[in-house]
C-alpha positions in Angstrom: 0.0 0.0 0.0 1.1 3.4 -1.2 0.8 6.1 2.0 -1.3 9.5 1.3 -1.8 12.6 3.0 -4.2 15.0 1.4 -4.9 18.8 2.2 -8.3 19.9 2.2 -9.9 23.3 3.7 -13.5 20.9 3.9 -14.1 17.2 4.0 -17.7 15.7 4.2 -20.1 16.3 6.1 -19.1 19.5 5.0 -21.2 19.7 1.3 -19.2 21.4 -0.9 -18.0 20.3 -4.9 -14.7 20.1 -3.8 -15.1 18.0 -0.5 -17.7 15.8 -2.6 -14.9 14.8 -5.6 -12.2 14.3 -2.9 -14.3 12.0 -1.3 -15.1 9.7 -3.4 -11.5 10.0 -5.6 -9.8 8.8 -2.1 -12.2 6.2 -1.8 -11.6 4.9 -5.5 -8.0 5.3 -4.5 -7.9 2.8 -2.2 -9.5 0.1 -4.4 -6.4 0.9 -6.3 -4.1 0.2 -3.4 -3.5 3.8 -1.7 -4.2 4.6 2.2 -5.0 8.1 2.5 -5.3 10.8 5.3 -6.9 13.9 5.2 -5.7 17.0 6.8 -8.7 19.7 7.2 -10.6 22.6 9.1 -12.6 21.1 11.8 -16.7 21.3 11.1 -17.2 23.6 14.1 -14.8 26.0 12.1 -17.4 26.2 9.5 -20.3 28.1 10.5 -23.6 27.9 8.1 -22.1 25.0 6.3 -24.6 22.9 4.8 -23.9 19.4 6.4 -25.1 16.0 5.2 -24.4 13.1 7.5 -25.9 10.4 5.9 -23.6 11.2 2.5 -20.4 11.1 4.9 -21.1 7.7 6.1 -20.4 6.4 2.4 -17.1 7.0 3.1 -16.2 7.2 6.9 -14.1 4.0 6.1 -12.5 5.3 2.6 -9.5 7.6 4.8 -8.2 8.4 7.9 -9.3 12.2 8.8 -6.6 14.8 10.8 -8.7 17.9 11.8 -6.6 21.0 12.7 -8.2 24.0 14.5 -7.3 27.1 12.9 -8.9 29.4 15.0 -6.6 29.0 18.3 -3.1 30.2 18.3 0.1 28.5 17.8 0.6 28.6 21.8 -1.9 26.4 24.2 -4.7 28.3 25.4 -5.4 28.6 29.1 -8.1 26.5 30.7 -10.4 29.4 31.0 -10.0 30.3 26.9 -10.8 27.1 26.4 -14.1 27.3 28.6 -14.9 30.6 26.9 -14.6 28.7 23.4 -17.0 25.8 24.3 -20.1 28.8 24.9 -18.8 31.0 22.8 -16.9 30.2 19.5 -14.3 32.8 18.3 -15.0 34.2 15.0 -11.6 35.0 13.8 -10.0 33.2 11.6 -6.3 32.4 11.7 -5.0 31.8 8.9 -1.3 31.6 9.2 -2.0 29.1 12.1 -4.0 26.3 10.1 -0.7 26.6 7.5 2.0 26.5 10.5 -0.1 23.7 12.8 -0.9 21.6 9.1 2.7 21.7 7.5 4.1 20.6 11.1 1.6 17.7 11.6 2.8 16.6 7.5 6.4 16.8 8.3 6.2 14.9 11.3 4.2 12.0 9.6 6.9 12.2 6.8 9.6 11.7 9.3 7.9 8.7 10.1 7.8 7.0 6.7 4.0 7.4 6.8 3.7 9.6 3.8 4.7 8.3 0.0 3.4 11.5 -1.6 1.4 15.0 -0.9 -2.0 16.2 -2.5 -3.0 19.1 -1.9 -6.8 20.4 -3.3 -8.0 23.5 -4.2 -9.8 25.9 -3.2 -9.2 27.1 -1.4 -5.7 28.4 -2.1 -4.2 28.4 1.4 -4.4 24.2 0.8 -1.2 24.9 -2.0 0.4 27.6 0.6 0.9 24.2 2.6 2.2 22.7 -0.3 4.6 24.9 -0.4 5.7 25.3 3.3 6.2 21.4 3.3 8.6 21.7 0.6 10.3 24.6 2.0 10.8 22.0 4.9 11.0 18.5 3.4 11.5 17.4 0.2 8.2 14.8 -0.5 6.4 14.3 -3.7 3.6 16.8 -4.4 0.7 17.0 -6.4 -1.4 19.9 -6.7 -4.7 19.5 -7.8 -6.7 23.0 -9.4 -9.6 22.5 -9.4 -10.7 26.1 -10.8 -8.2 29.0 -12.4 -6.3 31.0 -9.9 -5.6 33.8 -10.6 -6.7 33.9 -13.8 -10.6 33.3 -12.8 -13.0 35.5 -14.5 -14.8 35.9 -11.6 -12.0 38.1 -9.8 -12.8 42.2 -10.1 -9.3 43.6 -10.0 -10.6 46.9 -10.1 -11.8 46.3 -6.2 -8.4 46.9 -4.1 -9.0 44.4 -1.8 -8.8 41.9 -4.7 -6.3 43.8 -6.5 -4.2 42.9 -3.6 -4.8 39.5 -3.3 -4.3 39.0 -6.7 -0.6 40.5 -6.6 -0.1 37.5 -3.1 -2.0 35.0 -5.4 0.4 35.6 -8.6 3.5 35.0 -6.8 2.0 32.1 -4.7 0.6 30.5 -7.8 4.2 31.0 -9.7 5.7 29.2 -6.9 3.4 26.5 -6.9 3.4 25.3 -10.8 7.1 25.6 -9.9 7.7 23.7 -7.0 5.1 20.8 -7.4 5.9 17.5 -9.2 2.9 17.4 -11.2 -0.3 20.1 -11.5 -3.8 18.4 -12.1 -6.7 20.6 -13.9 -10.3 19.4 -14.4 -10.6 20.5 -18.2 -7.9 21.2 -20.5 -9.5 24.7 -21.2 -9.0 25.5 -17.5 -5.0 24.1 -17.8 -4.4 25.9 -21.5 -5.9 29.1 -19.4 -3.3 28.9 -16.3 -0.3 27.6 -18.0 0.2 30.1 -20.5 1.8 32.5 -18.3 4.5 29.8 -18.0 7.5 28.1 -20.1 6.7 24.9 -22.2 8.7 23.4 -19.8 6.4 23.9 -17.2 3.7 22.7 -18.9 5.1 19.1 -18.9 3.9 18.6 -15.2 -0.1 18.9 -16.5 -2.2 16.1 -16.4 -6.1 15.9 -17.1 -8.7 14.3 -14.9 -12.4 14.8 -14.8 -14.6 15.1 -12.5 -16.4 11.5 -11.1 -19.6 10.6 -10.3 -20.0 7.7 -7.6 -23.2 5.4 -8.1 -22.7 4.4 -4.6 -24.3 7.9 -4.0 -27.8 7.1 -5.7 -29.5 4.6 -3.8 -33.0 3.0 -5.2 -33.9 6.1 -7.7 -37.5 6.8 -7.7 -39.6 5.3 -11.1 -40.8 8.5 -12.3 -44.3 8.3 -14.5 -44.1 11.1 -17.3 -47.5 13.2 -16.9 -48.4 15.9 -18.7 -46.6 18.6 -16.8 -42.7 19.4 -17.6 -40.8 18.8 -14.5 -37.1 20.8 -14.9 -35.2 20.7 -11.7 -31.8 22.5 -10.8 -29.7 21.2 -7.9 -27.2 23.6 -6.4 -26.9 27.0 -5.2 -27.8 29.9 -7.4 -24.9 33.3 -7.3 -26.1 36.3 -7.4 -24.1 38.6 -10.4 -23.8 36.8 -13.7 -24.6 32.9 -12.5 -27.7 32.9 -12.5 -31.3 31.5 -14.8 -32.6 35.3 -14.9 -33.0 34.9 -19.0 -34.5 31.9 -18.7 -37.4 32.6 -16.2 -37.7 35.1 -18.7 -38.1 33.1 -21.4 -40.8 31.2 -19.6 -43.1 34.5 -18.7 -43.2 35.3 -22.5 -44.0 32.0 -23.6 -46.4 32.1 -20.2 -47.8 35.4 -21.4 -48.5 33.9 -25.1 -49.8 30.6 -23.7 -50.9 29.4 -20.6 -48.0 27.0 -19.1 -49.6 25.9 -16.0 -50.0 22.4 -15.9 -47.2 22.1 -18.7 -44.1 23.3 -17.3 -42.4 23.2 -13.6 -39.1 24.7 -12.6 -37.8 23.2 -9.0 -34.4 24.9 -7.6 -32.7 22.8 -4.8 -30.4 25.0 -2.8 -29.7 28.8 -1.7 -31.4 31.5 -3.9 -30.4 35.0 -3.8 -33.1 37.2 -3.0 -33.3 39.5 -5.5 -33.6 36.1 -7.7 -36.6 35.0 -6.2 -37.9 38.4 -6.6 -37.6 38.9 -10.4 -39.9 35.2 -10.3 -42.6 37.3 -8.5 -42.3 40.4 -10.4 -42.4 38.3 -14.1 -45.5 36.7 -12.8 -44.3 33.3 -13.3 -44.5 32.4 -9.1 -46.8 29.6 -9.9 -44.3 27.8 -12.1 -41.2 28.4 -10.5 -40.3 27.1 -6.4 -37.6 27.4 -4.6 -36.9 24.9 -1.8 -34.0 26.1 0.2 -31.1 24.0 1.2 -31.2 20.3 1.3 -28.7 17.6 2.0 -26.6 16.7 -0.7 -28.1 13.0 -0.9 -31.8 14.4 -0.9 -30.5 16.6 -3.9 -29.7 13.6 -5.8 -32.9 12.0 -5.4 -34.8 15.2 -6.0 -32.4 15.0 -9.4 -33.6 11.6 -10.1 -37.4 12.8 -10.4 -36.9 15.0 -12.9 -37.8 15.1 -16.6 -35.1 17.5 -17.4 -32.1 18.3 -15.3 -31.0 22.4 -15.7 -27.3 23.4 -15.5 -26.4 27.3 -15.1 -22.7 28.9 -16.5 -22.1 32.1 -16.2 -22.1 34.0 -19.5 -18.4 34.4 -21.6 -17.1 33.9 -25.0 -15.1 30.9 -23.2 -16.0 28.8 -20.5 -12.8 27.0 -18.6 -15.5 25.1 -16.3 -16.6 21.9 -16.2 -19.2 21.8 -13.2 -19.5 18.8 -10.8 -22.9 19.0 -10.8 -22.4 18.0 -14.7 -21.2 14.1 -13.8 -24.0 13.9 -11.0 -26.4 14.7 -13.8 -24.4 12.4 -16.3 -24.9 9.3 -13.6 -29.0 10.1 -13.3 -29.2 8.9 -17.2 -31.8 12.2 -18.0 -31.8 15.2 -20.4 -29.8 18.1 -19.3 -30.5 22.0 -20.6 -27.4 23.2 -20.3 -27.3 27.1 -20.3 -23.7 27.5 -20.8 -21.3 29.4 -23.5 -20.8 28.6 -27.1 -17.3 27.9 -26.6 -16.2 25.8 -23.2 -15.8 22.5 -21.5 -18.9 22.4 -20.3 -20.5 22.6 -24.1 -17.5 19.6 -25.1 -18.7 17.2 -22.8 -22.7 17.6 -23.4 -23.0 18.4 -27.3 -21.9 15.4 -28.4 -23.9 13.7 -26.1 -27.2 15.2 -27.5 -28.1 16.9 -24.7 -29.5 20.5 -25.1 -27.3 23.2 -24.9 -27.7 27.1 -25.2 -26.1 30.2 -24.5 -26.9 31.6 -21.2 -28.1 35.0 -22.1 -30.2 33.7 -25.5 -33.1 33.7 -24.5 -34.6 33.2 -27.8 -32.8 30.1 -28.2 -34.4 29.2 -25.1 -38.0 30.0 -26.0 -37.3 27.4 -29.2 -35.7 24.8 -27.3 -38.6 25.0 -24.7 -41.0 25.1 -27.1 -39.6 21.9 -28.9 -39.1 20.4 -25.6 -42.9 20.9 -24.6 -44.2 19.6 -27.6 -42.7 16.3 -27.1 -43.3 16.1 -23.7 -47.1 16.4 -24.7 -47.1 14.0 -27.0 -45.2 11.1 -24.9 -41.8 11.3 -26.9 -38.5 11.3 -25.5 -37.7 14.7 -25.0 -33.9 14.0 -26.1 -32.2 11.4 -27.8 -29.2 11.3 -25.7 -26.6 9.0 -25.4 -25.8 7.4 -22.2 -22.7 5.9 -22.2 -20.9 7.9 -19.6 -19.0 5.8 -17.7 -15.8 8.1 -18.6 -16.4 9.7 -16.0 -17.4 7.2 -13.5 -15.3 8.1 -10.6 -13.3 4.9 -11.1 -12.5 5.5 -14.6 -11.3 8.9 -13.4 -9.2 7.8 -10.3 -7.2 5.3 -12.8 -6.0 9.0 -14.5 -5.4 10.0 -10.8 -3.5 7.4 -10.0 -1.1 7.7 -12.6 -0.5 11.1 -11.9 0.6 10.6 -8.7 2.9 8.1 -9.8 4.1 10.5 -11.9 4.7 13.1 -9.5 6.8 10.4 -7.4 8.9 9.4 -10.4 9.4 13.1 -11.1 10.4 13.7 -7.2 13.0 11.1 -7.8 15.0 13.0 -10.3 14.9 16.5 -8.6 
C-alpha cells in the first residue's frame, strides 16, 4: 500500500464540490491500493455550512481524517479560553495558524515513513500555501490539484483593491506552486491551457487531465418517475447572485407564459440557496406559480430530487469561453436524464454535453431558449422522449477517473525522484 496525506480546507459532512470529488477519488484510490489521510478545518470552524451526515457515512471507512483547528493560536490556550470557546466560539479566523499547525503535523508523519506522496486540493488556495511550506521544509512528492483557475478566474474584479491585492499575493504564490510541485492536475484542459500560459513549455510538462467523477454508490434506489403531462425541470445547487444565474431563462418562460398558458405544462424546481433578489424577479415576471424554490437540502436528498426530474438544468455564467466543467455535470451524467445546459458557445462544459445530444444554449439567448422549450414541450405532450441522448458515460465514472489520478501521482513520485 502506497501512503497519502491530502490537504483539504472541507471534507464531508461539509457539502461542498470540492469535499464531494475528494471524497469519493480517495475512496476509489484505495480500491487501487493507496491509504489516504486527510488534513482539514474542523466542522465547528465552519459556521452555516450545509452538512449532510448520511452522505459522509459512504465514506467514513475510505480515509483516515486529521482535523486541525485554525482558530486558536500557535501557543496552548489557558483553561479558561478554552471554557470561553465551548459557549462561545471565536469568530476570527487564523489563517497563518492552520498553515503552520498543518505543515508541522505533515512533516512529522513524513519523518515517520508514513507519507509516499502529498496532494494538496484547491480551493481554497491556502491548501497549496501548505504545499509549499512542506517543501520549503521537506523534500516529499507533491501533487497539486486545481480545481478552478487561480488567478486567472474571470470571476475576480481587479478593479476592487482588496482583490487587487490579493491577486498580486496569489500571482506569486501561484508561480511558486506550478514551480515547485511535481505534477499540477486541472479538471478540463481549457482550465489548464488558461493557467499555464503565463508559464515556459517546460512547465507545462507537469499537466495532467482528470475529470470530475460521479459515484453510483451515491444514488440509492432512484425513484420510477411516471411522465405526466406537466414538464418537470429541476436544478440542484446553489444559485450566485451577479452573472450565474437563470434570470433569461425565467424570462423566457413569462413570454411563452404570457402567449400561452403553461400551468399544468411546465415546472421549474431549484434545490439549494437563492439569492433574493432572484426569487424576486420570479414574483415580479408573474411566473410564481411555475417556479419554487426549496432552500437547502442535504446533498443525498439533492440527488434523489435529481432523479425525479424530466429535465435536469445546469447554469454557467455568460463568456465567450467557459474554462469550467461543473461537478454537478457528472452527477447529472450518472441520473441517465436530459440536461438543458445554459452555458457558452465555446467551453468545457458545451464539449462534454454536445456530443452527447443533450440541449445546450447560450446563457443570455433567451430566444434560443424560447425554441428549445418550445420543442421540448411539444414532445413532452405528446409522450416522446424529450432527447435522444446518449448514455454511455462511464468516462467519468469516478473509477474510470481515479485510474488517471493514479497515474498522476505516480508520476509526480517518479518526477520527485529525479529532482
Amino acid at each position: 500500500m502506497n501512503s497519502l496525506l491530502a490537504v483539504s480546507w472541507t471534507m464531508p459532512p461539509i457539502v461542498l464540490p470540492r469535499s464531494i470529488q475528494i471524497a469519493r477519488t480517495l475512496k476509489a484510490l484505495g480500491h487501487l491500493g493507496w491509504q489516504s489521510e486527510v488534513i482539514s478545518t474542523t466542522v465547528a470552524s465552519n459556521v452555516g455550512a450545509n452538512l449532510d451526515e448520511e452522505f459522509a457515512k459512504l465514506y467514513r471507512d475510505a480515509y483516515r481524517q486529521r482535523h486541525v483547528e485554525h482558530r486558536e493560536s500557535v501557543v496552548a490556550s489557558s483553561p479558561w479560553r478554552r471554557i470561553q470557546r465551548r459557549f462561545r466560539s471565536p469568530d476570527n479566523v487564523d489563517e497563518a495558524n492552520w498553515i503552520e499547525r498543518s505543515t508541522r503535523y505533515i512533516v512529522q508523519q513524513c519523518r515517520q515513513q508514513k507519507c509516499d506522496i502529498l496532494v494538496t486540493f484547491a480551493q481554497p488556495w491556502i491548501d497549496h500555501v501548505v504545499g509549499l511550506e512542506v517543501r520549503r521544509r521537506r523534500h516529499v512528492p507533491w501533487l497539486a490539484h486545481f480545481s478552478d483557475p487561480w488567478v486567472d478566474s474571470p470571476y475576480y474584479d481587479s478593479s476592487v483593491p482588496e482583490i487587487a491585492r490579493k491577486l498580486e499575493l496569489w500571482r506569486v504564490q501561484e508561480r511558486k506552486v506550478i514551480e515547485t510541485a511535481d505534477i499540477v492536475v486541472f479538471v478540463t484542459q481549457q482550465t489548464a491551457d488558461l493557467v499555464m500560459r503565463k508559464y515556459p513549455p517546460v512547465m507545462r510538462r507537469k499537466v495532467r487531465i482528470v475529470p470530475h467523477g460521479f459515484d453510483r454508490d451515491t444514488l440509492t434506489s432512484p425513484p420510477a418517475v411516471d411522465r405526466s403531462a406537466e414538464l418537470r425541470i429541476v436544478y440542484v445547487g446553489n444559485i450566485y447572485a451577479g452573472t450565474r444565474h437563470p434570470i433569461y431563462l425565467f424570462e423566457a418562460a413569462a413570454e411563452m407564459h404570457a402567449k400561452s398558458s403553461l400551468a399544468g405544462r411546465l415546472r421549474l424546481d431549484f434545490y439549494g440557496h437563492c439569492p433574493a433578489e432572484v426569487a424576486a424577479k420570479v414574483t415580479e415576471l408573474g411566473i410564481g406559480s411555475l417556479v419554487t424554490f426549496h432552500g437547502t437540502v442535504g446533498y443525498l436528498d439533492s440527488l434523489r430530487y435529481a432523479a425525479e426530474a424530466d429535465l435536469l438544468l445546469l447554469i454557467d455564467a455568460p463568456s465567450d469561453l467557459s474554462v469550467f466543467l461543473p461537478s454537478k455535470i457528472v452527477d447529472y451524467l450518472m441520473l441517465k436524464k436530459p440536461i438543458l445546459a445554459l452555458t457558452p458557445s465555446e467551453g468545457a462544459s458545451r464539449e462534454v454535453l454536445s456530443p452527447l445530444g443533450h440541449f445546450v444554449v447560450a446563457p443570455t439567448d433567451k430566444s434560443a431558449m424560447i425554441d428549445t422549450l418550445a420543442g421540448i414541450l411539444a414532445r413532452n405532450a405528446q409522450g416522446k422522449p424529450l432527447a435522444a441522448f446518449r448514455e454511455d458515460v462511464d468516462a467519468f465514472d469516478i473509477k474510470n477517473t481515479t485510474r488517471l489520478f493514479d497515474e498522476a501521482l505516480r508520476d509526480a513520485m517518479a518526477v520527485s525522484k529525479q529532482r
